[in-house]
N, C-alpha and C positions, 0 to 999 in steps of 0.2 A: 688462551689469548696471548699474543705474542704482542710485546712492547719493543722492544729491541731484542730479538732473538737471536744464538747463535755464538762459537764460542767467542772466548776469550780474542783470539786473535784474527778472527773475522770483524769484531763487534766494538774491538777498542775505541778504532777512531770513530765508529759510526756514534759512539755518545757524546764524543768530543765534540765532535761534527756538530750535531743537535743540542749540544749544551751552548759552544762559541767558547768553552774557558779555556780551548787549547792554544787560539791566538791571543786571549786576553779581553776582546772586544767584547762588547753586551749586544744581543740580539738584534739589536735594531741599526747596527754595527756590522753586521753581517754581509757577504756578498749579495751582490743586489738581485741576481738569480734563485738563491737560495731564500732568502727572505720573503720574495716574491711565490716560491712555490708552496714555502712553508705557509703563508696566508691564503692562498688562494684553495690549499686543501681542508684549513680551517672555514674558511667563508662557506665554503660547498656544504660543509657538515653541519653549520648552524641554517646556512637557506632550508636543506633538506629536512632539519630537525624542526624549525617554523612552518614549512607547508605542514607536513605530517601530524605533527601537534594539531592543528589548525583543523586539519579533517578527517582525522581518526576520532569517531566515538569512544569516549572513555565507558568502559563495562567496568563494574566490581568484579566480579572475579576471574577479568582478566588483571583488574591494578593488583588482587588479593596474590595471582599465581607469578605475576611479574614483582611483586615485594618480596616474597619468600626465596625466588630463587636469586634474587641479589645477596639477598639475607645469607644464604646458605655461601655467595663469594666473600662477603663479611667478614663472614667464620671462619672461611678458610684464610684470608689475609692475617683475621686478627691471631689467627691459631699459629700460623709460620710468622708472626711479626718481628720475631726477636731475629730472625736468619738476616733481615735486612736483602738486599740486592747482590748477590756476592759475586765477584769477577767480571765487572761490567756487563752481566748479564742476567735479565730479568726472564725467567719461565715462570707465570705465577698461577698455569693449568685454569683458570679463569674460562677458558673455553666450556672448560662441562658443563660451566653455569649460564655462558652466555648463548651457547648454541641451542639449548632447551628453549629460551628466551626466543630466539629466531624461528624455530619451528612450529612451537606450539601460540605466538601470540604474533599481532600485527607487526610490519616492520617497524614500528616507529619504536617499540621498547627496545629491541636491537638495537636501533642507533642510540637511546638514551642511556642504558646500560652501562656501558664503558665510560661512560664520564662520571656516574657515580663512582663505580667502583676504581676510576681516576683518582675521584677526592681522596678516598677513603686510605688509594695508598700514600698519598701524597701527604696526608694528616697523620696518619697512623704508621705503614711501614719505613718512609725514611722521605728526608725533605728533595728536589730534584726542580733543576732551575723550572719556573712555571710553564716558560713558551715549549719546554718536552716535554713536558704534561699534558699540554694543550694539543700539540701536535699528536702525540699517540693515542690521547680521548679520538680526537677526530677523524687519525684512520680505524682503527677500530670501530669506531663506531658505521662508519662507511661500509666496512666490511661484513658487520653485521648488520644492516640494512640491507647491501645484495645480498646477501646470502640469503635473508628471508623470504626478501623478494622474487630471486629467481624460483628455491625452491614452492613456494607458495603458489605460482606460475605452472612451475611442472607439474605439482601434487592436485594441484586445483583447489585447493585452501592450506590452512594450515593442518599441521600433524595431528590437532587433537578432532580434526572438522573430518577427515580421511577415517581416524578411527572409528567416527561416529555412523558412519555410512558403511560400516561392514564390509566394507571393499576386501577383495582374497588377495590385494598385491602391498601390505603393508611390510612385508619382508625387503621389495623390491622401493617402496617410499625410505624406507631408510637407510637400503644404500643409495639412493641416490642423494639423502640429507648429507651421508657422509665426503659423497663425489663434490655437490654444491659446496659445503663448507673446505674441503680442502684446496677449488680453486681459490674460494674467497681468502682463506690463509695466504697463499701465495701472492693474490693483490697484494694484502697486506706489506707483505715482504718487498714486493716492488717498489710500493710507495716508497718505503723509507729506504731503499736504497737509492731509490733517484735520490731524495734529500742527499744523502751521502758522497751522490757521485758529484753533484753540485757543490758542496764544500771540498770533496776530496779526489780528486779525479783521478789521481793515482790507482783508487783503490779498483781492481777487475770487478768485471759484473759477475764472472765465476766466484772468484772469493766471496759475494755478499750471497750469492742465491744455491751454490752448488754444494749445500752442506748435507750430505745425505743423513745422520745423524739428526739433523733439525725436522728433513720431512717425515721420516720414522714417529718420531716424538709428536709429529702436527697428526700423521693421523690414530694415533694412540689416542690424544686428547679427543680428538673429533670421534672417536670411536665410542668413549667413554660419555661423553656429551648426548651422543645420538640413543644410545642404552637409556639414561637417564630421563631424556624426554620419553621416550618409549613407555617407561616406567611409570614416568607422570602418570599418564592417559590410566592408567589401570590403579593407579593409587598414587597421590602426591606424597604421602606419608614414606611410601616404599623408594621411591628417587630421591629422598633426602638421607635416606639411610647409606646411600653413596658417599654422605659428606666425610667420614670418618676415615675413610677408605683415598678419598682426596686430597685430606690432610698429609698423612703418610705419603701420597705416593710424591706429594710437594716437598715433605723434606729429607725423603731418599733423593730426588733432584740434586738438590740446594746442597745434600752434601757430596754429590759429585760435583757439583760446581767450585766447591770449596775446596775438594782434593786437585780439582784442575786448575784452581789459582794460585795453588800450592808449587807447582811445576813451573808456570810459564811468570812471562817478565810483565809484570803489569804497562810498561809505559810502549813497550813494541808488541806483546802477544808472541811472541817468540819461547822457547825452552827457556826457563833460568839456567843460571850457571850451572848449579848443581846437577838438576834433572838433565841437561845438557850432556854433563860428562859422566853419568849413569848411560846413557843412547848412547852414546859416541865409545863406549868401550864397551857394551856388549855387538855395538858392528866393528869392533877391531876384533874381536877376541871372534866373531864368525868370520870373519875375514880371511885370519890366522889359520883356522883350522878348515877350512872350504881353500887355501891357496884360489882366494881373491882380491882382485884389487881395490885400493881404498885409499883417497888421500881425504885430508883434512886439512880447512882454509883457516885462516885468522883473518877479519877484514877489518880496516881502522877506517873512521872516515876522517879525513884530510883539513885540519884548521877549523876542526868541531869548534874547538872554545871561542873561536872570534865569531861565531853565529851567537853564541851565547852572552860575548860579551857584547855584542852588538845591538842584538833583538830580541834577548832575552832568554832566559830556562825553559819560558814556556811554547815560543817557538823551537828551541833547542828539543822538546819533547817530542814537535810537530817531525822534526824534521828527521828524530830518531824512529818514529815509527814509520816517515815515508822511505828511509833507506830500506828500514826492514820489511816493508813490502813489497820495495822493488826485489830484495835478495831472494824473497819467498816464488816471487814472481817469474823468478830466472835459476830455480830450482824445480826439481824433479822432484814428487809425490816423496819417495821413499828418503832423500835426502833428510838429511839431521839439520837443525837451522838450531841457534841460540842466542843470547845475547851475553856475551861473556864479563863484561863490563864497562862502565860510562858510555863511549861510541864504539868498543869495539866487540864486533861479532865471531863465531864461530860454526864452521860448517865441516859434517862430515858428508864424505862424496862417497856413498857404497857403489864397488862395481867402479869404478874407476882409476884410472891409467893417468899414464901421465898427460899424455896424449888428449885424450878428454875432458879433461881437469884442464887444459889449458885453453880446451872451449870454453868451459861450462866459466871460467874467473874471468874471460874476455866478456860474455855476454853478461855476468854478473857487474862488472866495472862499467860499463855502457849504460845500464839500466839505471843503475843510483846514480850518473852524471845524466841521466835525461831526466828523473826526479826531480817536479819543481811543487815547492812550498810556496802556496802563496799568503805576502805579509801585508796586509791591507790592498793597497795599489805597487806595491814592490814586491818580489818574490827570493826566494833562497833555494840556489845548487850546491851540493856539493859533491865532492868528489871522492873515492874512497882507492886506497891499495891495499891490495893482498898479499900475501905470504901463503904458500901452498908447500906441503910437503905429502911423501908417497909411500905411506906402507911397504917394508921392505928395501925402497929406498934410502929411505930417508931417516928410518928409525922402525922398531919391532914392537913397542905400545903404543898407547895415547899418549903418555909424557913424553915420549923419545918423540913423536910428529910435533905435540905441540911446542913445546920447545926450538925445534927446527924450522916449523913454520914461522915464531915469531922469528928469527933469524932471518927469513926469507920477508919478511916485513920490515924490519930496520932496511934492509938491503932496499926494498920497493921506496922508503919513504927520503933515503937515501938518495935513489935515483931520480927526484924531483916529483915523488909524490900520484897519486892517480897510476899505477903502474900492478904488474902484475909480476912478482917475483919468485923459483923454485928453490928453494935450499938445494946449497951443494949437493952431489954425491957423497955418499960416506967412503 
């Protein structure tokens, strides 16, 4: 089950986003688009979850098989509960329990589902402003409603009504549970990147949806999930012996998640310092020995403090992660990006000339000056200079660039600021 999936610097703003404590404001405070969508996908999930109620027969031992496999997400929350949410990013593999839920019983426990197991984190793993609470019960639960529904549709009942009729294509009902549930994940995902794109518009719909890493993971869970119902059917006893096996693989996650918070900058999603100048000189040192080019950027943004003294730290945070998604934006896959400290960035340029590099820092300079933060009914630009220096050129390590870049940065901020400057020749 995916709450806010994805990593660290895909997924920063999108909790900011959905929390409001980036501007400061309280929910109801919120752009009036965004406030509007966030209710409108809540309304839908409580209409649907009223019809459904309403006209689905309650059976015992469907409430019996839908209590246990909540039960069995319980365990697994309360088992991982000490990890907490780590790196603004929530994987809580919730799927193997909710997708058994969708196949094997009416849609309406799908849509219920997720709001329990909502509470439960909400009470138990870590507190988390309510209206994100509310908002991710209710796509989830959306999502497990279609998903039941479609496949219920194709299968022509549910997974355990299929088993029961001795059909010869239960091989093929289950890839298809897995095909059903993997669109529905991606709903998912869409939902809440609209939300996203409506508070943050900065952010690309590639960055929010094009994580390959995330869809690997979605269908692992969905895989695991569709096994488990399978299991049901021939023994509920035997699909719970899954749960042990669930717990571990939650917090082999949570401690990659923890080693990647480790690395990046919490407030942009960017490389830390450190991790930064680990990358950046194992691509000098192949640079060196491959006689390739390489330059390495420093970027400052331009009269940072008077955004902060003006509109606060915590737009100042806003506006720190909107440069850094324009830099990310106007960067190439394999480029090194970090956050070097306060507002200023650094970048290594592998495979690159000077020549290049004087593309690549014109269209970087362009991009954070068309970045706009919006501060209630006002908005914040700002402007940023580089200093660029060129392997070879410029200098023979990392300290001999960086050093020479900020050089070529004093010069840039020198020359009125927003500019784009190369240190001397040596």
């Amino acid at each position: 089950m995916v709450v806010v999936t994805g990593t660290p610097a895909r997924w920063h703003r999108a909790r900011a986003a959905l929390t409001g404590s980036v501007r400061g404001w309280p929910v109801w405070a919120a752009p009036v688009p965004l406030l509007a969508y966030l209710l409108a996908v809540i309304a839908l999930a409580v209409a649907v979850g009223v019809h459904e109620v309403a006209t689905t027969p309650l059976r015992g031992a469907q409430l019996a098989a839908f209590g246990l496999l909540v039960g069995c997400g319980v365990v697994a929350l309360e088992a991982s509960r000490h990890t907490g949410e780590p790196a603004g990013v929530s994987r809580d593999l919730l799927s193997a329990w909710t997708l058994p839920i969708a196949l094997l019983l009416p849609p309406v426990y799908a849509l219920l589902a997720p709001a329990l197991l909502t509470a439960v984190k909400q009470l138990r793993v870590g507190r988390s402003p309510l209206h994100r609470r509310v908002f991710s019960a209710a796509v989830i639960g959306l999502e497990g409603y279609g998903r039941a529904t479609v496949f219920q549709l194709l299968a022509g009942g549910t997974l355990a009504q299929v088993g029961r009729r001795g059909e010869g294509r239960m091989a093929l009902t289950l890839l298809a549970a897995v095909v059903v549930g993997f669109g529905c994940v991606q709903l998912n995902a869409v939902l809440i990147a609209v939300a996203v794109r409506l508070s943050t518009p900065e952010i690309g719909w590639r960055q929010l949806l094009g994580q390959r890493a995330d869809v690997l993971l979605d269908l692992l869970e969905l895989t695991v999930g569709t096994v488990i119902a399978a299991a049901w059917i021939a023994s509920p006893a035997t699909a719970v012996l899954a749960l042990p096996a669930m717990i571990y693989l939650h917090r082999t996650l949570t401690h990659n998640q923890l080693r990647a918070a480790a690395r990046t900058d919490a407030k942009t999603g960017l490389l830390n310092a450190a991790t930064w100048q680990e990358e950046a000189t194992r691509e000098v040192s192949r640079a060196t020995r491959t006689h390739a080019p390489l330059t390495v950027l420093i970027a400052d943004l331009d009269r940072f403090k008077e955004v902060n003294d003006r509109h606060g730290h915590l737009v100042g945070d806003q506006v720190l992660a909107a440069a850094a998604a324009a830099l990310q934006s106007g960067s190439r896959s394999y480029d090194v990006l970090g956050r070097f400290g306060g507002e200023e960035f650094t970048i290594a340029l592998p495979g690159t000339d000077l020549d290049e590099a004087a593309r690549i820092t014109a269209r970087l300079r362009q991009l954070v000056a068309e970045a706009v933060v919006p501060v209630g009914r006002d908005s914040v630009q700002v402007t940023v200079s580089i200093g660029a220096a060129v392997l070879g050129r410029h200098g023979q390590d990392l300290t001999d660039l960086l050093v020479a870049a900020d050089l070529a940065l004093y010069r840039a901020k020198a020359a009125g600021r927003n500019q784009v400057s190369f240190a001397p020749t040596r």
